[in-house]
C-alpha distance (Angstrom), angle and dihedral (degrees) to the residues before:
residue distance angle dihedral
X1 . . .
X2 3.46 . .
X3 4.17 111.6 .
X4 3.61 94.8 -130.1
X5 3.66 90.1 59.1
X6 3.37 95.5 51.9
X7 4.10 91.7 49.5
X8 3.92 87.5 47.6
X9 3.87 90.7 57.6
X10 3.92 97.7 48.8
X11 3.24 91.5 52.4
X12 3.81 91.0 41.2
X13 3.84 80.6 63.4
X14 3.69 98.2 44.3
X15 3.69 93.8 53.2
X16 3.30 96.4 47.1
X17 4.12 86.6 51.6
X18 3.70 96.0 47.5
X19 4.16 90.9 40.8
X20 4.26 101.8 48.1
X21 4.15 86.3 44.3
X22 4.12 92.0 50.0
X23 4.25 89.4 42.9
X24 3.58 100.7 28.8
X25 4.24 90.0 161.2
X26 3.57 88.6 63.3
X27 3.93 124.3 105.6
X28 3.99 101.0 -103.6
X29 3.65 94.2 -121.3
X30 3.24 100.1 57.2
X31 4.11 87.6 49.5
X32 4.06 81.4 57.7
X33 3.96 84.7 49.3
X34 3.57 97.2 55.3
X35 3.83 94.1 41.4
X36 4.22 87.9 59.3
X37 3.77 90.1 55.9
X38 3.71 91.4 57.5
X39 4.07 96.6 39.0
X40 4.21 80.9 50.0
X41 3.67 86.7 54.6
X42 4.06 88.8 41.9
X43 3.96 93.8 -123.8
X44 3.23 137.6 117.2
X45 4.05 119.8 -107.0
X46 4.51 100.1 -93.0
X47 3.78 93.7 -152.9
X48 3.46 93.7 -179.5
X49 4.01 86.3 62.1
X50 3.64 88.4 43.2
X51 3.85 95.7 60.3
X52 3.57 92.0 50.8
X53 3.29 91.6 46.5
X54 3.17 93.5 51.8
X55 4.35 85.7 47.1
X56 4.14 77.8 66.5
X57 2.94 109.2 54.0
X58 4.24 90.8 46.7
X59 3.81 83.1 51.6
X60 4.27 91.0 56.3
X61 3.44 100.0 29.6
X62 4.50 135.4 77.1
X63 3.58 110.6 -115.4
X64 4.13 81.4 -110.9
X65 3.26 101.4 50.6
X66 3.94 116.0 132.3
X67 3.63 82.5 -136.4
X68 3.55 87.9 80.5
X69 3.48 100.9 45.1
X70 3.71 125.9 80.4
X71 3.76 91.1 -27.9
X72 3.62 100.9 57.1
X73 3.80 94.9 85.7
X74 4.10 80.1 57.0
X75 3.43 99.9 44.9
X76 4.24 101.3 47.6
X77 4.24 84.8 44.1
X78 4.14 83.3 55.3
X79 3.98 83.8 46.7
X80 3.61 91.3 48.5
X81 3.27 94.7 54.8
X82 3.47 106.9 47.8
X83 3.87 119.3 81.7
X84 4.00 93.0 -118.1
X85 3.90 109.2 32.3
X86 3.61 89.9 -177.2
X87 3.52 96.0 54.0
X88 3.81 91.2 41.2
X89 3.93 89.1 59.4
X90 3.66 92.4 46.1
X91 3.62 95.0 54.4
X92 3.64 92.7 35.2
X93 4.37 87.7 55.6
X94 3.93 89.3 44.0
X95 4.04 88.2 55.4
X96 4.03 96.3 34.3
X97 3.89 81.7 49.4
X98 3.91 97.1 53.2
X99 3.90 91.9 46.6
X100 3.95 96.1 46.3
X101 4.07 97.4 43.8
X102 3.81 106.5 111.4
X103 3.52 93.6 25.0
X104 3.25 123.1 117.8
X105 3.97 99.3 -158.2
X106 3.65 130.8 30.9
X107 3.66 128.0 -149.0
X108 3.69 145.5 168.8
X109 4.41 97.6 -83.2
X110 3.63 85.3 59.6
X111 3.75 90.8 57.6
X112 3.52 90.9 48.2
X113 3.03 92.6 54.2
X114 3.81 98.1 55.6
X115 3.62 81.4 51.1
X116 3.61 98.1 53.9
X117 4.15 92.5 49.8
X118 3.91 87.4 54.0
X119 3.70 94.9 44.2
X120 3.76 91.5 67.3
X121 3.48 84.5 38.5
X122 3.54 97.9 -117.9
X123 4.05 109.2 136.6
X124 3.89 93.4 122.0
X125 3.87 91.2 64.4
X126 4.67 88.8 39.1
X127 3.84 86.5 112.7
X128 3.74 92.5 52.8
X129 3.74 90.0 45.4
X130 3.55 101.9 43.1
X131 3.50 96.3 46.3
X132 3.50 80.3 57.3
X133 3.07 98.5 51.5
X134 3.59 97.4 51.0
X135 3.55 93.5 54.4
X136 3.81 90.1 48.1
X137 3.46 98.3 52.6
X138 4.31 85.0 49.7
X139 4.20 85.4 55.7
X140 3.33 95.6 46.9
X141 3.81 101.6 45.0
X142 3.89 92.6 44.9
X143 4.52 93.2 47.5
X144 4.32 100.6 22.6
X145 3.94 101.4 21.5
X146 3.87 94.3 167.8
X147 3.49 85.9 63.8
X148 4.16 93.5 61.6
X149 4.04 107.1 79.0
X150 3.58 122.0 144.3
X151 4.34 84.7 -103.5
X152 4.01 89.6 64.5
X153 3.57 101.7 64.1
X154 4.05 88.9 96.6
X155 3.91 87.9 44.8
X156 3.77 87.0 56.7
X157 3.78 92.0 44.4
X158 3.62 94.2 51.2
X159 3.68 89.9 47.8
X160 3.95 84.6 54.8
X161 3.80 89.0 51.4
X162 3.82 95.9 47.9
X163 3.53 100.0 47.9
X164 3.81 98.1 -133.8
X165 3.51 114.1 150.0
X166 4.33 119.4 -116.5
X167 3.50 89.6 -135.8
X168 3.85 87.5 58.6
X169 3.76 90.0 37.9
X170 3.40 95.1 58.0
X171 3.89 102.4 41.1
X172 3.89 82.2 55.0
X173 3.83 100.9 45.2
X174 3.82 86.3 53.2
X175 3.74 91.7 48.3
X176 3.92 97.2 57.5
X177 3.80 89.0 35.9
X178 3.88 95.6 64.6
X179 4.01 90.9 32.7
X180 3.93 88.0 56.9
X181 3.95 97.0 43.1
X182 3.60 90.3 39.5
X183 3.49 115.7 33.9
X184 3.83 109.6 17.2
X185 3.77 93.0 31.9
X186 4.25 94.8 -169.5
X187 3.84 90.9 -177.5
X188 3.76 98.0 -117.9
X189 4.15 133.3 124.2
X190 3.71 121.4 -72.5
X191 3.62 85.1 -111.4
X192 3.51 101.0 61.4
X193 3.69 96.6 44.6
X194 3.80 89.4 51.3
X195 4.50 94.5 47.0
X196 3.30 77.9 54.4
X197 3.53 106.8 60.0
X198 4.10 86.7 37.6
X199 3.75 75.0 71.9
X200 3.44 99.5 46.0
X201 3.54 104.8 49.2
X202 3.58 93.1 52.6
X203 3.83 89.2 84.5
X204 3.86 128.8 51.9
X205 3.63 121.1 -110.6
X206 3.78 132.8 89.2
X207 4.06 110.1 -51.2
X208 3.67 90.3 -146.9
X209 3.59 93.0 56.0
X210 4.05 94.7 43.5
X211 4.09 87.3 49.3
X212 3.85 86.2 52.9
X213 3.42 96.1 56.9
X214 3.61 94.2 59.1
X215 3.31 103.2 50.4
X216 3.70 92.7 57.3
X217 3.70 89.2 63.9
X218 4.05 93.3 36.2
X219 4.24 80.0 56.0
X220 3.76 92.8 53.3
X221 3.65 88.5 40.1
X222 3.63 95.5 51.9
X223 3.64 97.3 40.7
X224 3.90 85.1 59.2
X225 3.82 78.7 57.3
X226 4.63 87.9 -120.1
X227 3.65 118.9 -175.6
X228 3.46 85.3 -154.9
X229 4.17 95.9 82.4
X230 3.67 94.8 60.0
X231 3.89 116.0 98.4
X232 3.13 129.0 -25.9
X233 3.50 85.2 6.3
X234 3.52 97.1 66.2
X235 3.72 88.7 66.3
X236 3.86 91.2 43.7
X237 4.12 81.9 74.5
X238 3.80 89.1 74.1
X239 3.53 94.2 68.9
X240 3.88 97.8 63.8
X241 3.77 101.3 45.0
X242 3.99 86.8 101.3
X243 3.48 98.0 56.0
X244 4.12 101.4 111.2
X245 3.95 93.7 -121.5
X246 4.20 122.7 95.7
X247 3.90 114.2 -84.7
X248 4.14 82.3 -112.0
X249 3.83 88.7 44.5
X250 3.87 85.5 59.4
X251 3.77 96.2 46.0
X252 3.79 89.0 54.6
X253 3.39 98.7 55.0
X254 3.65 103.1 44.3
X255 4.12 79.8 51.1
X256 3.82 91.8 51.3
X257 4.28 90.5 43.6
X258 3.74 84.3 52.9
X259 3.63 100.9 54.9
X260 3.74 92.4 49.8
X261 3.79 97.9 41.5
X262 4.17 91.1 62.3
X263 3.50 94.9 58.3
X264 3.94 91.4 58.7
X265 4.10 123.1 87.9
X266 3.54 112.9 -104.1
X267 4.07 94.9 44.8
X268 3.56 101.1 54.6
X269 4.27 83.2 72.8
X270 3.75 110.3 110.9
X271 3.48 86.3 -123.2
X272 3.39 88.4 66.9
X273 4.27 104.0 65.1
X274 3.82 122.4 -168.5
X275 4.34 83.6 -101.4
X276 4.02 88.1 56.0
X277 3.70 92.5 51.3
X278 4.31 101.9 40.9
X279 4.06 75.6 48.2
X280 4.22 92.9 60.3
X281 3.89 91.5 30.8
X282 3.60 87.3 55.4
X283 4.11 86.7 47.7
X284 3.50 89.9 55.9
X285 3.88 98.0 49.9
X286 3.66 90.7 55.0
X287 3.64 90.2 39.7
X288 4.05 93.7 60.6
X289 4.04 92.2 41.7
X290 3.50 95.8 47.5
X291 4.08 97.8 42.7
X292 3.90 96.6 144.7
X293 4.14 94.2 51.2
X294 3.94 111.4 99.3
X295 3.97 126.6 -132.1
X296 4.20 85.9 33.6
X297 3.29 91.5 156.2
X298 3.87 103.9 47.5
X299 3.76 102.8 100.7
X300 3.78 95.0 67.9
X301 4.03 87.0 64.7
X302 3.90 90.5 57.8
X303 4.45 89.8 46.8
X304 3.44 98.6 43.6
X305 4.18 94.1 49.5
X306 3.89 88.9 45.4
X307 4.03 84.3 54.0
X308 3.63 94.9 49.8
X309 3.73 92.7 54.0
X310 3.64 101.0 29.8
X311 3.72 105.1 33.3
X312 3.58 86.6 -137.3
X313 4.22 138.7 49.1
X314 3.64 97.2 -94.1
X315 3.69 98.0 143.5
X316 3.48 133.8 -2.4
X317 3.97 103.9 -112.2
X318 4.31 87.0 -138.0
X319 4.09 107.0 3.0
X320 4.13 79.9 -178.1
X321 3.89 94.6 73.3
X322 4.25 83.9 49.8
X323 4.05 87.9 41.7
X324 4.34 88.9 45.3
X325 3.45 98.2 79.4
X326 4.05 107.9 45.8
X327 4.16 84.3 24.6
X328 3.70 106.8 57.5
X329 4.30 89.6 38.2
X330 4.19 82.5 58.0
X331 3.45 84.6 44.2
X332 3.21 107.7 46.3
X333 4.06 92.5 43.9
X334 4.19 92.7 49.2
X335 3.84 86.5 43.9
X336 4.07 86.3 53.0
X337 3.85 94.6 44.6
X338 3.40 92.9 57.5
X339 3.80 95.3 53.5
């Protein structure tokens, strides 16, 4: 196993520790959330910071506010982390603000995807985006309405960040989807084979090729008999096709991760099942082969909420902020190599 692994697991577990004693009203998961933000950072959890951050946001937000609901645990460990929590909630309100006006509800994708825009550190061009965005979400719902759910609003925001075009989108998602269900036939729901492919076709390159990929680490996966691959999880798989190792080498790893990881306190809990825990080791992996790509440690936040309200990973509440790190590096490069 690769050391660096192994060092982002123990202090996986130490952060989790340290994190569920300091906020011991908050839903366990979400404790285990907020400890693999700091271990993708490599630091250990500064609870002292966290309170105060957590005094902030109080100060700026209603008592109501969905800010402080399940996501608060998120949001003060983003705070934390930055080098101005202060600023970091102002910009992070000024963002969440521009992508919530009109909208009669709130919920937990939007503030993902408030987080995603400052991740890449991108809140002077949020108009641009969410305009974007907004006018994104209107093409898509009115030409590919089962894409539209309440869950896809950070899909559509990262496809206003990458610059991809819907029409391209589209003709791509629908490429992979009937290559999958016809041709590779992995035996999971329609709905995993198509979250997938939203993930997919947010890149360039050949669908068939991408869709490959994955199944060569589902097959190891599955062969290992993993809980992880079922679901949502399936999908999951698209966001570490970029990470510079074989398919197979992947598969091992996240296998090897795994094995360690349930022997540590904090993932023995029965709220912590076998597909929980092949779901973080596989967040690690990617995590320490993809150490330069920002917002690494997003796609726990999306899990963990899903789990809360679901009791199970049924659907990832924002795949995007999984997809951002592996997806905007492919991006980014293909973009580059056709300049």
């Amino acid at each position: 196993m690769n050391d660096a692994v192994k060092e982002r697991y123990e202090l996986l577990s130490v952060n989790k520790s340290i994190i569920h004693k300091a906020f011991l009203f908050e839903k366990d998961q979400m404790s285990l959330a907020s400890a693999l933000l700091f271990t993708s950072a490599s630091k250990e959890a500064d609870i002292d910071k966290m309170k105060l951050c957590r005094k902030l946001l109080k100060k700026n937000t209603r008592p109501l506010s969905s800010l402080r609901d399940i996501v608060e645990l998120v949001l003060i460990s983003k705070m934390t982390l930055s080098d101005d929590p202060e600023k970091y909630l102002s910009d992070f309100m000024s963002v969440y603000d521009k992508i919530t006006k009109g909208s009669i509800l709130e919920n937990d994708y939007m503030v993902l995807s408030a987080i995603l825009i400052l991740d890449f550190d991108l809140q002077s061009e949020s108009d641009e985006i969410v305009s974007r965005a907004k006018e994104l979400m209107k093409k898509l719902n009115s030409e590919h309405p089962i894409l539209i759910a309440a869950d896809d609003i950070s899909f559509v925001m990262f496809l206003a960040i990458s610059g991809k075009s819907v029409d391209k989108v589209i003709e791509d998602l629908e490429e992979g989807y009937r290559y999958l269900k016809d041709t590779c036939k992995p035996g999971v729901g329609n709905d995993a084979l198509y979250e997938l492919c939203e993930i997919l076709a947010l890149t360039y390159g050949d669908m068939k090729d991408k869709c490959d990929k994955v199944m060569r680490i589902y097959s190891v996966l599955k062969n290992h008999k993993s809980d992880y691959i079922s679901g949502s999880g399936f999908s999951e798989l698209g966001t570490l096709i970029d990470m510079g190792l074989e398919p197979e080498e992947i598969a091992r790893e996240i296998i090897e991760a795994d094995d360690c990881l349930k022997e540590l306190k904090g993932f023995k809990d029965p709220s912590c099942d076998k597909k929980l825990r092949e779901m973080y080791a596989s967040l690690i992996v990617a995590d320490v082969y993809c150490p330069d790509i920002k917002a690494a440690g997003n796609s726990i936040i999306s899990n963990t909420m899903s789990i809360i309200r679901a009791q199970q990973i049924s659907k990832m509440i924002s795949f995007i902020s999984s997809a951002a790190p592996t997806v905007l590096s492919a991006f980014l490069k293909t973009d580059d190599d056709k300049s």
